[in-house]
C-alpha positions in Angstrom: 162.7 90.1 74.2 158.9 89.5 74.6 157.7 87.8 77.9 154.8 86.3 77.9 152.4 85.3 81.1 149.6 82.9 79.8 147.2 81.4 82.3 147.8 77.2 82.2 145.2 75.3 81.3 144.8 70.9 82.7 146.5 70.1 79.5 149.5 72.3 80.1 150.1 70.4 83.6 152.6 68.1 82.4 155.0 70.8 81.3 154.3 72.2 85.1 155.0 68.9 86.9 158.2 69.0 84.9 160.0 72.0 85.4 159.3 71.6 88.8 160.5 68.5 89.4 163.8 70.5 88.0 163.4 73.2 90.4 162.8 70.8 93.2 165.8 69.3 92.3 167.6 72.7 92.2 167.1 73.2 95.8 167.5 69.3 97.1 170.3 70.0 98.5 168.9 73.3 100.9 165.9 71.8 101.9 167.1 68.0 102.7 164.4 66.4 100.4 164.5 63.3 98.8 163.3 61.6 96.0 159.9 59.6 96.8 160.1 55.8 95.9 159.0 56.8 92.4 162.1 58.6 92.0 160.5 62.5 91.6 160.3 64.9 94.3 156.3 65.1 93.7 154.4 68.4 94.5 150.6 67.1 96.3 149.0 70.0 95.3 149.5 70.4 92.0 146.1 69.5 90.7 144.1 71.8 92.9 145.6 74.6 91.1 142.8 73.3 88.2 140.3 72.8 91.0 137.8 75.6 92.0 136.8 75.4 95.4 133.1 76.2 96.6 132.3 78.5 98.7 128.3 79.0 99.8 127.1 81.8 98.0 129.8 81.6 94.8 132.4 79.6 93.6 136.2 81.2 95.0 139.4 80.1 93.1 142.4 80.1 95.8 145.5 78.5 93.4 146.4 80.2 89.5 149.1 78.3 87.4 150.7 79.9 84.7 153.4 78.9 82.0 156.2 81.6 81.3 157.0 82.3 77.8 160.2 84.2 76.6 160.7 84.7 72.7 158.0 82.5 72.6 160.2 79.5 74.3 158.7 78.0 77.1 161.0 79.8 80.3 159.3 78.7 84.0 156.1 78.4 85.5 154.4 80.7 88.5 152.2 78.9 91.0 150.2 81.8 92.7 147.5 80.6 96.3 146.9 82.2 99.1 148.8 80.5 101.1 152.3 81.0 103.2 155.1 78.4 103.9 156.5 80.7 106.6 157.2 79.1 109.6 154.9 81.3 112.3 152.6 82.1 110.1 
């Protein structure tokens, strides 16, 4: 079975925004979230993860999105930042 990593380009956003709508779905039920009034879950930072943010002397990416391919079927998505969602942290 051959796994593939790819980096995601803008136009690849759409298949992004949908798996994780289904993951967000997935765990609903462990992190009491509800649907917005559009009926999705929504993630607000999706689109920085095509933004580069500037620093002052060069330009410093901080979010990579990538599309999973198994078999060459699309599998999952990996959102990679520098950032932590631990509580404390």
């Amino acid at each position: 079975m051959y796994v593939e990593v790819l980096s995601a380009s803008i136009d690849e956003k759409p298949l992004i925004q949908q798996m994780m709508e289904l993951y967000q779905y997935d765990f609903s039920e462990f992190e009491n979230k509800d649907l917005n009034e559009h009926g999705y879950f929504g993630y607000p930072y999706l689109d920085y993860y095509w933004v580069e943010s500037e620093s002052a002397s060069h330009t410093l990416r901080e979010r990579y999105p990538f599309i999973v391919r198994v078999g060459g079927k699309l599998a999952g998505f990996v959102l990679v930042n520098q950032y932590t969602y631990i509580q404390g942290n």
